[in-house]
DRENFI-101641 format. One record per residue: residue number from 1; chain; x, y, z of N, C-alpha, C, O in turn. Coordinates in nm, 2 decimals. Each point is the difference from the previous one (the first is absolute). Example, Ala and Ser with C-alpha at 12.3 -4.5 7.8 and 13.67 -1.06 7.14 Angstrom:
- num; chaine; n_X; n_Y; n_Z; ca_X; ca_Y; ca_Z; c_X; c_Y; c_Z; o_X; o_Y; o_Z
- 1; A; 1.32; -0.57; 0.78; -0.09; 0.12; 0.00; 0.09; 0.12; 0.00; 0.10; 0.00; 0.07
- 2; A; -0.14; 0.11; -0.14; 0.09; 0.11; 0.00; -0.08; 0.11; 0.08; 0.05; 0.11; 0.01
***
This chain:
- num; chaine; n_X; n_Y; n_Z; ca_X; ca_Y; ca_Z; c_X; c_Y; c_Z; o_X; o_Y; o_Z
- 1; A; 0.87; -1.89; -2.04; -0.11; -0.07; 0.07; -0.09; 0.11; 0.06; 0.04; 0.07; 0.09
- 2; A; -0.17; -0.06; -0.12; -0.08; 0.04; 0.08; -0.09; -0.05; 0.14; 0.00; -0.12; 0.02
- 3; A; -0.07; 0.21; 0.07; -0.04; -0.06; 0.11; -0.11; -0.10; -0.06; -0.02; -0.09; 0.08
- 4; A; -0.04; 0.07; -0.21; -0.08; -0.09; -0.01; 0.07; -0.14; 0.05; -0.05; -0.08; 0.08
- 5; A; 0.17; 0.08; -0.14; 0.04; -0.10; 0.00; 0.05; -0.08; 0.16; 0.07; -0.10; 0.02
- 6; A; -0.11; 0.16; 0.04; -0.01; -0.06; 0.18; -0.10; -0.02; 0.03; -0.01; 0.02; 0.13
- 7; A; -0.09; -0.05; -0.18; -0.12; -0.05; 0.05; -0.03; -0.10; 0.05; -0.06; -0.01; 0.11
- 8; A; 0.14; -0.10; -0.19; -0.01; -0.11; 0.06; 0.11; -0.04; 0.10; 0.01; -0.11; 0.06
- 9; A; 0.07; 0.21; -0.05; 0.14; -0.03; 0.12; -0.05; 0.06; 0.17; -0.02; -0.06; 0.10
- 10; A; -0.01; 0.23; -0.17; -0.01; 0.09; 0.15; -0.15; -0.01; 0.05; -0.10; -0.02; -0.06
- 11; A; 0.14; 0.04; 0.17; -0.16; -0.05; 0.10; 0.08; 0.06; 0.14; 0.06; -0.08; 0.07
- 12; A; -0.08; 0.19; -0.05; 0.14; 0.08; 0.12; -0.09; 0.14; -0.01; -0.01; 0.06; -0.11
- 13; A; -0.04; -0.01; 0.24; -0.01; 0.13; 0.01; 0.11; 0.08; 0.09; 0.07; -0.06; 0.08
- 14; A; -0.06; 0.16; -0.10; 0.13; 0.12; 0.06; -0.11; 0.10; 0.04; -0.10; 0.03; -0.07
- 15; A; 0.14; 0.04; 0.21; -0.07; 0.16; 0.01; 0.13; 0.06; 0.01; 0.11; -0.05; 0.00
- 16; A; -0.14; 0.19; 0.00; 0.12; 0.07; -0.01; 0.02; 0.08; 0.18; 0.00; 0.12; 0.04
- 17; A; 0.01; -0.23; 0.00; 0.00; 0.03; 0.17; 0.13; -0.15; 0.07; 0.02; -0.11; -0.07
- 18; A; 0.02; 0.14; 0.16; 0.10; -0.08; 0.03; -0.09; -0.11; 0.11; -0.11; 0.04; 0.04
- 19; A; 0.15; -0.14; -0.01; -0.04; -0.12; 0.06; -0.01; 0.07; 0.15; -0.07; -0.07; 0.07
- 20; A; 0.11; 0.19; 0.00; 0.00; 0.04; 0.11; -0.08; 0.05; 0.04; -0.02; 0.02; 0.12
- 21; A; -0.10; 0.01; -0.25; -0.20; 0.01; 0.03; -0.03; -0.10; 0.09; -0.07; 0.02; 0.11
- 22; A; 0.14; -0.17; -0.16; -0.08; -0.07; 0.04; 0.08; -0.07; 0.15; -0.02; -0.11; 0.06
- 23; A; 0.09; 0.19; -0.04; 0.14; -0.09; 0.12; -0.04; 0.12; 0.14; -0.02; -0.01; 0.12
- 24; A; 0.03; 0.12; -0.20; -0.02; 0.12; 0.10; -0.04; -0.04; 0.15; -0.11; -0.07; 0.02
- 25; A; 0.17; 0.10; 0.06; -0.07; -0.03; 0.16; -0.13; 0.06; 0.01; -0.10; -0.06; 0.03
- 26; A; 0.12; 0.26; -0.06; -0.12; 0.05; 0.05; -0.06; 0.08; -0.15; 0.05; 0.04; -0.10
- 27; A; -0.19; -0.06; 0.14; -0.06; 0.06; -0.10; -0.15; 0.03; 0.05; -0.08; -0.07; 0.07
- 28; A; 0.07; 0.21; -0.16; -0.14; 0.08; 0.07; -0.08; -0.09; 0.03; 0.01; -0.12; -0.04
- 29; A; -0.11; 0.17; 0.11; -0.13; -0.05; 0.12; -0.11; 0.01; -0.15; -0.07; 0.09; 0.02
- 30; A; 0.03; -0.14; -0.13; -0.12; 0.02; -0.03; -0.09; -0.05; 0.05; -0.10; 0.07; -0.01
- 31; A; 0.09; -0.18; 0.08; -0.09; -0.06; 0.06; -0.15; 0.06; 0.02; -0.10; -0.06; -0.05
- 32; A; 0.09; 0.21; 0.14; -0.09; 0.07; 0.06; -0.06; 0.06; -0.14; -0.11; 0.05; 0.00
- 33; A; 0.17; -0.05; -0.09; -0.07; 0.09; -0.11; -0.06; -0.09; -0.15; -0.01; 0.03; -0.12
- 34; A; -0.02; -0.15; 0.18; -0.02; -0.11; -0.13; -0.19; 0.05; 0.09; -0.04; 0.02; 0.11
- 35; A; -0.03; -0.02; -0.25; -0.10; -0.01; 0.03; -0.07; -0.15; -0.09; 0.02; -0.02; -0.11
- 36; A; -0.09; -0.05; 0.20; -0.10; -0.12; -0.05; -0.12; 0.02; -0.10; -0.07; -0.09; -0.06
- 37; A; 0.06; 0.18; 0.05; -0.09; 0.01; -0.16; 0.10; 0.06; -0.10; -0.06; 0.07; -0.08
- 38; A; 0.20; -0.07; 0.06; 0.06; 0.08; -0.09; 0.07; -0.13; -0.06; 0.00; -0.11; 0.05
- 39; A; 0.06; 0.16; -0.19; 0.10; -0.11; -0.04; 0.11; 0.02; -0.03; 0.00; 0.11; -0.05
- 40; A; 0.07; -0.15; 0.06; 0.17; 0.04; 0.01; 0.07; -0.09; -0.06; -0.04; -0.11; -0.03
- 41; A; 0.17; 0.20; -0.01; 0.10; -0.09; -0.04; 0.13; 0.05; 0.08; 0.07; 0.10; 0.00
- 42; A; -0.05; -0.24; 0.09; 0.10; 0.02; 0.06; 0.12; -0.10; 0.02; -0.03; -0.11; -0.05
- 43; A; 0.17; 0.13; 0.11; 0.11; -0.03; 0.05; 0.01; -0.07; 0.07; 0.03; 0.07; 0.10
- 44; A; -0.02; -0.20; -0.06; 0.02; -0.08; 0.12; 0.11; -0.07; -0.03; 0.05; -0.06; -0.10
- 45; A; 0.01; 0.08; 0.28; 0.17; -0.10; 0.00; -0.05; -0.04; 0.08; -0.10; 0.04; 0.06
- 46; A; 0.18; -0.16; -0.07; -0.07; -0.08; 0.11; 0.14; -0.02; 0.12; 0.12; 0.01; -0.04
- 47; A; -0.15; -0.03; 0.19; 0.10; 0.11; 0.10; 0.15; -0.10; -0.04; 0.11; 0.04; 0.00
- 48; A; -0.17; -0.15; -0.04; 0.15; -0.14; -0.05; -0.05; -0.06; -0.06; -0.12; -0.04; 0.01
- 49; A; 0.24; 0.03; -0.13; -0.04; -0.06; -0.14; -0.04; -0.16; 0.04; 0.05; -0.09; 0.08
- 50; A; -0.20; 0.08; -0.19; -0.08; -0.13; -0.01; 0.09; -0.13; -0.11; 0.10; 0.02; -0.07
- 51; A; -0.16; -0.14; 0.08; 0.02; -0.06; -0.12; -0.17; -0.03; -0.07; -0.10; 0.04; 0.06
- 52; A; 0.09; -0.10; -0.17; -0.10; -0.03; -0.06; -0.11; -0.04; 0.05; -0.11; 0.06; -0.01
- 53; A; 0.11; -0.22; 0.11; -0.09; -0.06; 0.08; -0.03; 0.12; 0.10; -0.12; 0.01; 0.01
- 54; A; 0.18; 0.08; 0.05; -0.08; 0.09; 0.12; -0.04; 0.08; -0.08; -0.12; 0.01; 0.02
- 55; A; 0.16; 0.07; -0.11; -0.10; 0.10; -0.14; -0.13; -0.09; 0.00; -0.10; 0.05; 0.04
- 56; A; 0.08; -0.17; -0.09; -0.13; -0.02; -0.04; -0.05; -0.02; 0.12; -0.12; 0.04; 0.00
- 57; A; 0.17; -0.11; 0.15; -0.11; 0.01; 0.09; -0.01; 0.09; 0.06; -0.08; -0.02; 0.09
- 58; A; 0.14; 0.17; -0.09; -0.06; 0.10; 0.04; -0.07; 0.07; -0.08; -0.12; 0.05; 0.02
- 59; A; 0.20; -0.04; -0.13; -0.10; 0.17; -0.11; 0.00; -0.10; -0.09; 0.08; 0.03; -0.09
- 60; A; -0.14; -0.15; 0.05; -0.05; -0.07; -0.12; -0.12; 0.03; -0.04; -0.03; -0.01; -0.12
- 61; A; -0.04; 0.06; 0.22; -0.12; 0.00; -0.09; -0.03; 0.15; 0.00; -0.12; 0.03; 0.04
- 62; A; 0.23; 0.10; -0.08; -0.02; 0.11; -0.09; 0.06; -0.06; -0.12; -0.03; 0.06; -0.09
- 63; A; 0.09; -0.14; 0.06; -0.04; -0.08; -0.17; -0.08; -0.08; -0.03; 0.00; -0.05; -0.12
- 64; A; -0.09; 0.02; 0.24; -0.14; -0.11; -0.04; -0.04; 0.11; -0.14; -0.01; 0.13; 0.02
- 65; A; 0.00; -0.18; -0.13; -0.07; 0.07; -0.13; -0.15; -0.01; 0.04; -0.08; 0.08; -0.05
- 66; A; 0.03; -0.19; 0.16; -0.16; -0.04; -0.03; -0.04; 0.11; 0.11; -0.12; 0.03; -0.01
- 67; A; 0.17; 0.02; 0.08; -0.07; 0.10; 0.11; -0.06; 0.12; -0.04; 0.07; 0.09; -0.02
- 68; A; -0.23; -0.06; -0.02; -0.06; 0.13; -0.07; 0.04; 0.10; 0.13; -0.01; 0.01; 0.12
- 69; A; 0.06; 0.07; -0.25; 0.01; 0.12; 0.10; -0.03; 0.07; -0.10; -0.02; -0.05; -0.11
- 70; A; 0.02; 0.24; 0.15; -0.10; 0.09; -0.13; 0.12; 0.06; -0.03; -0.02; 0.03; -0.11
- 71; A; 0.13; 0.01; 0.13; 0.11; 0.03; -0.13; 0.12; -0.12; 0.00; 0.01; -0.10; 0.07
- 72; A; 0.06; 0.14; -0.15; 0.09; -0.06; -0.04; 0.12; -0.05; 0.13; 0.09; 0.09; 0.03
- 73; A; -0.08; -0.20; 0.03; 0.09; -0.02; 0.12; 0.11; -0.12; 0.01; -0.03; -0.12; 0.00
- 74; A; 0.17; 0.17; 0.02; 0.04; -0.10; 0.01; 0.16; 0.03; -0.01; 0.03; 0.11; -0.05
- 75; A; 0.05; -0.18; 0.09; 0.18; 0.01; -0.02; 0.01; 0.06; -0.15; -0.05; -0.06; -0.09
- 76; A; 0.09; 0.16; 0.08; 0.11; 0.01; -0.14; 0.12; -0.06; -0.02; 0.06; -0.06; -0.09
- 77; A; -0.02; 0.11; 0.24; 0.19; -0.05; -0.01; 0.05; -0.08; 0.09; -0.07; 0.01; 0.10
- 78; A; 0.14; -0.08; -0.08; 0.04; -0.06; 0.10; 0.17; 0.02; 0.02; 0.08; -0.07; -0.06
- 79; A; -0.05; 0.15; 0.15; 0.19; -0.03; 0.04; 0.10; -0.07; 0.04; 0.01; 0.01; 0.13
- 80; A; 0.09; -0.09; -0.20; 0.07; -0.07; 0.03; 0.08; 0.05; 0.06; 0.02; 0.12; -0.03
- 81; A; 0.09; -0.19; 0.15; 0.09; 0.07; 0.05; 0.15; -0.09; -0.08; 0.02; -0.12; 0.01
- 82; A; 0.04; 0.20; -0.07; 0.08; -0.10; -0.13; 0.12; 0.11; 0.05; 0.07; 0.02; -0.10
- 83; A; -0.03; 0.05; 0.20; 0.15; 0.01; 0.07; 0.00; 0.04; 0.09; -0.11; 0.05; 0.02
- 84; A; 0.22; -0.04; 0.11; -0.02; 0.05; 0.13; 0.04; 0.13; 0.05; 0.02; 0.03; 0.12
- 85; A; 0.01; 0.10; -0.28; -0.03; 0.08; -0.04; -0.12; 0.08; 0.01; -0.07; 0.00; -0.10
- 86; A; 0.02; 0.09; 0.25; -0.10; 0.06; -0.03; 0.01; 0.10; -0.13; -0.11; 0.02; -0.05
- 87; A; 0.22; 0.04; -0.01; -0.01; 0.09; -0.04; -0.01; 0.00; -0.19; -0.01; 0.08; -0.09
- 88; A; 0.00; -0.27; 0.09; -0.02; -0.07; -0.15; -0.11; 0.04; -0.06; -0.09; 0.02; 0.08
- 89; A; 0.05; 0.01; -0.22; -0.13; 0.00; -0.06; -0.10; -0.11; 0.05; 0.05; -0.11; 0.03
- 90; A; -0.14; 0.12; -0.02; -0.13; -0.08; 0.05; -0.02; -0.09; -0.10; -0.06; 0.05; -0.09
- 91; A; 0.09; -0.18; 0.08; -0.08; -0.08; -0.10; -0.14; -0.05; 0.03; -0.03; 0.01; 0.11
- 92; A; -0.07; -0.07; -0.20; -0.10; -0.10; 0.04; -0.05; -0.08; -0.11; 0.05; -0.04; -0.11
- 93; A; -0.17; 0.02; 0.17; -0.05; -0.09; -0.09; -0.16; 0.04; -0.01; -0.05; 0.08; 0.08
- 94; A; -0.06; -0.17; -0.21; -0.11; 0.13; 0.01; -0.07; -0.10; 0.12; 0.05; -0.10; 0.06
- 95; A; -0.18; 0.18; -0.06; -0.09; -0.12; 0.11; -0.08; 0.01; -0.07; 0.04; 0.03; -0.12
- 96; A; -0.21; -0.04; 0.13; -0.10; -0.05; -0.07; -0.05; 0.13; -0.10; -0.08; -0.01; -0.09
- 97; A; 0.14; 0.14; 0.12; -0.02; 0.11; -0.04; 0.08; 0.04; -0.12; 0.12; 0.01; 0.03
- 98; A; -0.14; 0.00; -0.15; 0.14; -0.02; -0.10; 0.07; 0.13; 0.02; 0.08; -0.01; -0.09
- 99; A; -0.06; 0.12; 0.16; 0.05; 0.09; 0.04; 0.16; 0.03; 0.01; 0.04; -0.10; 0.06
- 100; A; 0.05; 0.16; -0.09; 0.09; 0.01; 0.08; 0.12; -0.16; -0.08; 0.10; -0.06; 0.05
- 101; A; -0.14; 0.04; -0.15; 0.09; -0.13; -0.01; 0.02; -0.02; -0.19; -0.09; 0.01; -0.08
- 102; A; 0.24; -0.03; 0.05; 0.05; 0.03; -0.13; -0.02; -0.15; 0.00; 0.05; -0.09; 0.06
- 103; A; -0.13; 0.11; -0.17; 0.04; 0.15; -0.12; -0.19; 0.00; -0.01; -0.07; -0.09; 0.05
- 104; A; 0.01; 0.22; -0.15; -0.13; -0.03; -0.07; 0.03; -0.11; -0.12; -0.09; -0.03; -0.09
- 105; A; 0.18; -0.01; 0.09; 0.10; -0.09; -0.18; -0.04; -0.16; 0.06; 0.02; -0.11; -0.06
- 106; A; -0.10; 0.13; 0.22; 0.03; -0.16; 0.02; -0.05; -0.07; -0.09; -0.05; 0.06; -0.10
- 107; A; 0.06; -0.21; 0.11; -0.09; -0.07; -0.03; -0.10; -0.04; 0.04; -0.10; -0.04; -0.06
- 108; A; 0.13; 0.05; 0.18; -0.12; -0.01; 0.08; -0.10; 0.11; 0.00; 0.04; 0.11; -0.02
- 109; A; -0.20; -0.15; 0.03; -0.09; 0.10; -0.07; -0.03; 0.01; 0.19; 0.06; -0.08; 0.08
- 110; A; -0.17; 0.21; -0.03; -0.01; 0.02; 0.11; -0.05; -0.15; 0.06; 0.05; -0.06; 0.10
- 111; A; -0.15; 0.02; -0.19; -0.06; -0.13; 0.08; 0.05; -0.12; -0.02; -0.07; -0.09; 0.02
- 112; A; 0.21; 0.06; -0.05; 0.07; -0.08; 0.06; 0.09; 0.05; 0.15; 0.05; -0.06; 0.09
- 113; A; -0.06; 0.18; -0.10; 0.07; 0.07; 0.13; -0.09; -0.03; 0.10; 0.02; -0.05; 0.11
- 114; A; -0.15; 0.07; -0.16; -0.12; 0.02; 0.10; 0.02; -0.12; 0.06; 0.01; 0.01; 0.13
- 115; A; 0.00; -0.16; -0.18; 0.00; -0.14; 0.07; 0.12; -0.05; 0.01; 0.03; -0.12; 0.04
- 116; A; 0.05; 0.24; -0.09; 0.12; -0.10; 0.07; 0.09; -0.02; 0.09; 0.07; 0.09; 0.01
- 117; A; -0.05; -0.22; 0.08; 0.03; -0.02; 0.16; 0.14; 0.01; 0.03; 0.09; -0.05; -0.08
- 118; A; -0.06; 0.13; 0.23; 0.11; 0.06; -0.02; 0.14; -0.08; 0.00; 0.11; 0.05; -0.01
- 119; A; -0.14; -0.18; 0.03; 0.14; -0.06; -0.03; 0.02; 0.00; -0.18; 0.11; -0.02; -0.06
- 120; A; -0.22; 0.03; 0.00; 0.06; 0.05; -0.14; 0.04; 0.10; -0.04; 0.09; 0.01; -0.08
- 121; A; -0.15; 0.09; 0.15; 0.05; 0.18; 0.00; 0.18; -0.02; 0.06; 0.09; 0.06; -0.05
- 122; A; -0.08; -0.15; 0.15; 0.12; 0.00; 0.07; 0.08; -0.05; -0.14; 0.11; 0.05; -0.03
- 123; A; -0.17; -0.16; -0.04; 0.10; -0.04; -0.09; 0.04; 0.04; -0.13; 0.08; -0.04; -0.09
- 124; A; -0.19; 0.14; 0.11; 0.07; 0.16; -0.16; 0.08; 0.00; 0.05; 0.10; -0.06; -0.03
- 125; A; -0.16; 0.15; 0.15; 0.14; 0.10; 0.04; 0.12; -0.05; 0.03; 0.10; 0.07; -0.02
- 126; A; -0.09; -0.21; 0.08; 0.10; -0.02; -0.03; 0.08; -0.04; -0.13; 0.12; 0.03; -0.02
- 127; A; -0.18; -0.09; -0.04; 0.02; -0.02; -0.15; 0.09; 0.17; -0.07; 0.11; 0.01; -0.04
- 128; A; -0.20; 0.07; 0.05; 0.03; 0.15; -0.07; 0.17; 0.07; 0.07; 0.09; 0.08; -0.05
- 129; A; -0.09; -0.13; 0.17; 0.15; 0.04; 0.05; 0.05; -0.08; -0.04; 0.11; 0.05; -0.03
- 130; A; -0.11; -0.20; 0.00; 0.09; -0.08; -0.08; 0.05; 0.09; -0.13; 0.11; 0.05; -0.03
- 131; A; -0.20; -0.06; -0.01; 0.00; 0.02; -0.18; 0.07; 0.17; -0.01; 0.05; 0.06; -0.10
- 132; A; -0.08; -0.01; 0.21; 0.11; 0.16; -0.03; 0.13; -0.02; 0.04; 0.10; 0.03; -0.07
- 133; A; -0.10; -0.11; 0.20; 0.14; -0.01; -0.02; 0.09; -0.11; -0.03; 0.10; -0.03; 0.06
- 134; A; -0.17; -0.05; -0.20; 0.04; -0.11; -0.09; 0.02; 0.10; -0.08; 0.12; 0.00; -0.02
- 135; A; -0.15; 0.10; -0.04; 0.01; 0.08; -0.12; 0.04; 0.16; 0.02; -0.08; 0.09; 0.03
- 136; A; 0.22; -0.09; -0.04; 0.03; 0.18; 0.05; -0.06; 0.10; -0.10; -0.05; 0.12; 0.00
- 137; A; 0.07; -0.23; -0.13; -0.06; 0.10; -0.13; -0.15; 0.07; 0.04; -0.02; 0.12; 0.00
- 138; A; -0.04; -0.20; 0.03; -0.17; -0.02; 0.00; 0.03; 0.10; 0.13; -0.05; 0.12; 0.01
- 139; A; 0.09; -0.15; 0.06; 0.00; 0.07; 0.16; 0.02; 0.16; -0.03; -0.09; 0.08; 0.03
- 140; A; 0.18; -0.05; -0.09; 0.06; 0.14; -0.07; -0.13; 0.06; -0.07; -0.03; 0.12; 0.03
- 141; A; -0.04; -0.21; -0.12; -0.10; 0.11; -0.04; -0.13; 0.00; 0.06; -0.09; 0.06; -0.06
- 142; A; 0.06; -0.13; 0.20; -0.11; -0.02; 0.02; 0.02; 0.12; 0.10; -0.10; 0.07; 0.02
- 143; A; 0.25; -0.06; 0.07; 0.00; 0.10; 0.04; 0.01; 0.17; -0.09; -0.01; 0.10; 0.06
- 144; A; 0.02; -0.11; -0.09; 0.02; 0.14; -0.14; -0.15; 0.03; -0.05; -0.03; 0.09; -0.08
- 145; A; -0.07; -0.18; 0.13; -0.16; -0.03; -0.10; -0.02; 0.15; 0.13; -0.08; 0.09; -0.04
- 146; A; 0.13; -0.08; 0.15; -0.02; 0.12; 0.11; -0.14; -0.01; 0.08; -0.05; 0.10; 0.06
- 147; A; 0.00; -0.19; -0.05; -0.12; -0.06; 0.08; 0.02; 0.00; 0.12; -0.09; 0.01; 0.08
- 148; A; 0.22; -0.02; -0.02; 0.02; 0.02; 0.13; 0.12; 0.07; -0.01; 0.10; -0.02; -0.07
- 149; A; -0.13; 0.17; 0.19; 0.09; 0.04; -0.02; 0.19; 0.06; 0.07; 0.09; 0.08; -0.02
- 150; A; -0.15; -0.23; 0.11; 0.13; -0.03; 0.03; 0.03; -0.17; -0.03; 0.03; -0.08; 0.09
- 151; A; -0.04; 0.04; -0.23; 0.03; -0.16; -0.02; 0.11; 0.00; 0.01; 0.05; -0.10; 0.06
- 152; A; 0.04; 0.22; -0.16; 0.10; -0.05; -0.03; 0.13; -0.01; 0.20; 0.12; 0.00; 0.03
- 153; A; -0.19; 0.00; 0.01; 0.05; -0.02; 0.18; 0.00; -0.15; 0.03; 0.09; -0.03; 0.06
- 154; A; -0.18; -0.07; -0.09; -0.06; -0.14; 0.04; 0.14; -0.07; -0.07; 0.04; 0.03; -0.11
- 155; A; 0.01; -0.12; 0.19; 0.10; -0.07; 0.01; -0.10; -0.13; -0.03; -0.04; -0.06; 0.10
- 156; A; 0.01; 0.01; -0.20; -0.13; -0.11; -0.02; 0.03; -0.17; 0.01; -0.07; -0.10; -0.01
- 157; A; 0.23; 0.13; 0.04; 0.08; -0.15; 0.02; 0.01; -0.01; 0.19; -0.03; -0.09; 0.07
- 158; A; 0.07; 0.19; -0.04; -0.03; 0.01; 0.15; -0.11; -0.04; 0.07; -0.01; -0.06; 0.10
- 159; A; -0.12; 0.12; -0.17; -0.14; -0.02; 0.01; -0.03; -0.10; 0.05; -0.02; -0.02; 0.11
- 160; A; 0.03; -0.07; -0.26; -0.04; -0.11; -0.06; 0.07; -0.09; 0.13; -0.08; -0.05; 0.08
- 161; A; 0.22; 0.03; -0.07; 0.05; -0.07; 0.09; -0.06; -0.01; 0.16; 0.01; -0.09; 0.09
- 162; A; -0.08; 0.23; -0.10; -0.06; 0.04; 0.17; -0.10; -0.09; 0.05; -0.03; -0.03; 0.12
- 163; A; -0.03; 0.00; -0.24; -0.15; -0.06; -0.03; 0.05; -0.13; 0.02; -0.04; -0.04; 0.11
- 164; A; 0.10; -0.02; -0.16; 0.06; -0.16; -0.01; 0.07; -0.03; 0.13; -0.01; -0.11; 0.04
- 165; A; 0.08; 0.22; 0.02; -0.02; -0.03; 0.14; -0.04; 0.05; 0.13; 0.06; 0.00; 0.11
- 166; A; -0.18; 0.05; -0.12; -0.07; 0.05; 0.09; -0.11; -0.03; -0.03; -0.07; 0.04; 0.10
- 167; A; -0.02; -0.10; -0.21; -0.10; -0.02; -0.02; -0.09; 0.16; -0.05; 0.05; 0.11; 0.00
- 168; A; -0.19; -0.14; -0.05; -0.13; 0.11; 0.01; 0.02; 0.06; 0.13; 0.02; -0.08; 0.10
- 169; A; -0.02; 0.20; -0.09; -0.05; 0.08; 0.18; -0.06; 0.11; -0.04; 0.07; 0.10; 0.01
- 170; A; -0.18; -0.08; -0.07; -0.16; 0.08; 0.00; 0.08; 0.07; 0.10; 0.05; -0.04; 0.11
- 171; A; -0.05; 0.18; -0.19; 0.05; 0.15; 0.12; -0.16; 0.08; 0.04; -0.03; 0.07; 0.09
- 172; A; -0.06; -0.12; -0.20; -0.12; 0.07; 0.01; -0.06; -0.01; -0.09; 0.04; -0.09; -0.07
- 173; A; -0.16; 0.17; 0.01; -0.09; 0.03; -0.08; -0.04; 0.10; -0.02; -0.01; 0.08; 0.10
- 174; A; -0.04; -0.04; -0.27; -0.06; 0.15; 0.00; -0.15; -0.09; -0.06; -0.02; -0.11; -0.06
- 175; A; -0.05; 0.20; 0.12; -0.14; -0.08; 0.00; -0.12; 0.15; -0.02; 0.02; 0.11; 0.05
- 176; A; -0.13; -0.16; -0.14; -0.15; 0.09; -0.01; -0.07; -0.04; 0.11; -0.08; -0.08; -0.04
- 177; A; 0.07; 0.10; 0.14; -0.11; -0.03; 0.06; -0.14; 0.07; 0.09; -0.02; 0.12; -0.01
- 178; A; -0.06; -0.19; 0.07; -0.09; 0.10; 0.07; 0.03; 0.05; 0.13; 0.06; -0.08; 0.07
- 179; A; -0.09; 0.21; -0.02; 0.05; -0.04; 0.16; -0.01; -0.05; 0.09; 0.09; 0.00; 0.08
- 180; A; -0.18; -0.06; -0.06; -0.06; -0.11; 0.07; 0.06; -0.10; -0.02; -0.03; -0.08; 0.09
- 181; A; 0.14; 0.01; -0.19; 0.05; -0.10; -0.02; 0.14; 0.04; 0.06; 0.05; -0.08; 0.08
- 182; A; 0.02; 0.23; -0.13; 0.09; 0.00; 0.06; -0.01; 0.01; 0.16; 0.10; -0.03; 0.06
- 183; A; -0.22; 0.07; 0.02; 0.03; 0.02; 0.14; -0.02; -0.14; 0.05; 0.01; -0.01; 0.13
- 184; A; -0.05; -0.11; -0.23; 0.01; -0.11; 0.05; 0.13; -0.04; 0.02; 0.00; -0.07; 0.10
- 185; A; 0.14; 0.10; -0.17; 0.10; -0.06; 0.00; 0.09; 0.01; 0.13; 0.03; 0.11; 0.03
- 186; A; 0.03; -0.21; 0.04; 0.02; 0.04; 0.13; 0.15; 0.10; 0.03; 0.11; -0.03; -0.03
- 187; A; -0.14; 0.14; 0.10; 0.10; 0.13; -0.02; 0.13; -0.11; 0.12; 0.07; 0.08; 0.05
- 188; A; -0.06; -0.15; -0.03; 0.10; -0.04; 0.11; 0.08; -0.04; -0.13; 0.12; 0.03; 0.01
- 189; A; -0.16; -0.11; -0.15; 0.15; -0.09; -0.08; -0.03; 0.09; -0.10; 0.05; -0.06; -0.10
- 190; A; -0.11; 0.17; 0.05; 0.02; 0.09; -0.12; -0.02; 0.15; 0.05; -0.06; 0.04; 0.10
- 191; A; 0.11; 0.02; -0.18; 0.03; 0.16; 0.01; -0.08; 0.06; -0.13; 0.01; -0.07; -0.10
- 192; A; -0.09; 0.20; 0.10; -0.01; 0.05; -0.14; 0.08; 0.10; -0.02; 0.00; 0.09; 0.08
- 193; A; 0.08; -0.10; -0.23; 0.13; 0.04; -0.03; -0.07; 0.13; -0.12; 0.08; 0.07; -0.06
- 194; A; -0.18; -0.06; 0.06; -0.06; 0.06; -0.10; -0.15; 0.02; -0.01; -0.05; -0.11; 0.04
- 195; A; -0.03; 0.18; -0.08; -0.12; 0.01; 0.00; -0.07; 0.12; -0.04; -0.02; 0.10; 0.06
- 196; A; -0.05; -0.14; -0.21; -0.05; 0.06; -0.06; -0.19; 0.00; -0.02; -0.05; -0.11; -0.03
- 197; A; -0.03; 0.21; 0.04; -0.15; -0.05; -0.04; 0.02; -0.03; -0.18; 0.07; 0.06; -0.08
- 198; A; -0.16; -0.15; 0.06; 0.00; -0.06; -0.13; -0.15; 0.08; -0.08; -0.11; -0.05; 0.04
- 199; A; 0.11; 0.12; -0.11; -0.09; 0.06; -0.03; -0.06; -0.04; -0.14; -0.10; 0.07; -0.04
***
């Protein structure tokens, strides 16, 4: 079996960083050094994990698609918290940015990513931990495909079970944005975990 052949199953992104980016107590001060005419791509945890309804009524509308802005802006990734393992691989799911999210083999083309709402995103991803750990075969070579490179670590039945009883809890987002949008976001319930100028 090749990775083509998960296209229609996987919908699951992995970074190669552990869930404790996003759990971490302390993490550098960027704050003072984001400048409002710059664009960035950055790191946000949010200080305790969200569920879906408080994601859209806080940061919903950095996936408004209709908002003109002059580069490219918006979530790539979004982090699920799927064990109580800070030291677990990071899973997520994509956001409106096709970024960061397995496979390029989807079926999904970007602009079905682009419109699509996140209780469907919620229902890949969960769907895609079903289906790995329904299939050890498939599981074996998807981890061996070396895309992430610590998969062969993800306990994907443990996951899966964490999700079913703990629900979605949004650890954060990696997001393109302007600085001016990030110095809107309020520093008292998010932290930046990272931060890059976007050139």
């Amino acid at each position: 079996m090749t990775l083509d052949n998960y296209s229609d199953k996987l919908h699951i992104g992995g970074l190669t960083c552990a869930q404790s980016i996003f759990i971490a107590d302390e993490t550098q001060n960027y704050w003072p050094s984001i400048s409002s005419d710059l664009q960035y791509i950055v790191w946000v945890k949010f200080k305790t994990p969200i569920e879906r309804r408080v994601f859209l009524e806080k940061y919903g509308w950095i996936l408004d698609n209709n908002i003109s802005r002059p580069k490219r802006c918006g979530i790539s990734w979004i982090p699920i918290q799927t064990s109580d393992n800070p030291d677990d691989v990071c899973l997520g799911m994509a956001g409106n940015l096709s970024f960061h999210h397995l496979s390029q083999y989807s079926i999904f083309s970007e602009k079905d990513l682009y419109n699509m709402d996140l209780l469907e995103r919620e229902m890949l991803f969960d769907n895609s931990i079903k289906f790995l750990l329904e299939n050890p075969r498939e599981t074996d070579l998807f981890v061996n495909t070396g895309l992430w490179a610590n998969a062969d670590a993800i306990d994907f039945i443990s996951r899966y079970e964490y999700i079913q009883n703990n629900g979605f809890q949004y650890l954060g987002f990696v997001a393109y944005m302007n600085g001016s949008d990030i110095l809107n976001l309020e520093s008292d319930l998010v932290d930046i975990v990272d931060l890059k100028e976007d050139n």
